[in-house]
C-alpha positions, 0 to 999 in steps of 0.5 A: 780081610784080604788075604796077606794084608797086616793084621793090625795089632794095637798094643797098648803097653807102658811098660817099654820093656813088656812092649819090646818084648810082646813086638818081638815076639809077635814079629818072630811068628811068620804072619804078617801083622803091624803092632802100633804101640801107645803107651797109656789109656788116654793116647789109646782112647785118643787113636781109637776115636779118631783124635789129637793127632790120629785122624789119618786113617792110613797113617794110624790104621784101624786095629783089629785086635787090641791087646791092653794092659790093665796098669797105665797111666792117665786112663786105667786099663779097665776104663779103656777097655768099657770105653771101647766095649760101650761104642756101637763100632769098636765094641766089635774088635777083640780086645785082650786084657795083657797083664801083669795083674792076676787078682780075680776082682781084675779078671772079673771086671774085665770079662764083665766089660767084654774082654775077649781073652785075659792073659796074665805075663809070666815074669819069667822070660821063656814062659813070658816068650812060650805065652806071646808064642801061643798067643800068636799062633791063635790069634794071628795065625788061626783066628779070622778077622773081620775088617774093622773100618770107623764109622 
């Protein structure tokens, strides 16, 4: 990445609320980023490959971390999740599982299909805030990414 370009967050979220909150979060930290909200595992699949609608690359920018989260509609979170890490490309951006799931059969599967990271939500607002808050200074502000093109 170039420094001072977006760092590209794809979130995939249902939960209007839980979105809102993460968007928000992230935006309050002072590292420039852009997050593109889908809303179940089928559009997050579709903007990934390329399709129904996300082809053009400069309107629908490649991601370079995925934050997921496990419940959604139309495809689960854990088969996006080994969709992504079973292609040769997509395989490569971190992807960490955001979620309100604490069962240790989750967090096993996840991290057997290659989660980068697992973070359950609080459901207490401030703990929920002071999570996003380290979140972001990690993987925002600390971590390095490489530029992540299709193809």
């Amino acid at each position: 990445m170039i420094k001072g370009e977006p760092i590209i967050i794809l979130l995939v979220e249902d939960d209007p609320a839980h979105a809102v909150l993460v968007q928000r979060n992230l935006e309050n930290l002072r590292v420039a980023n852009r997050i593109i909200n889908v809303a179940d595992g089928e559009a997050a699949l579709d903007y990934l490959f390329r399709k129904n609608g996300f082809a053009d690359e400069a309107v629908h920018p490649f991601p370079n971390l995925i934050l997921l989260d496990l419940r959604l509609p139309k495809v689960d979170g854990l088969e996006v999740l080994r969709s992504i890490k079973g292609d040769d490309h997509l395989k490569l951006i971190p992807t960490v599982i955001l979620t309100t799931s604490d069962t240790e059969s989750d967090m096993a599967k996840a991290y057997k299909f290659g989660a980068s990271s697992y973070l359950v939500k609080p459901v207490d607002f401030d703990k929920f805030t002071r999570l996003m808050e380290t979140f972001g200074y990690y993987w925002l502000a600390w971590n390095r990414f490489p530029e992540f093109r299709q193809g």
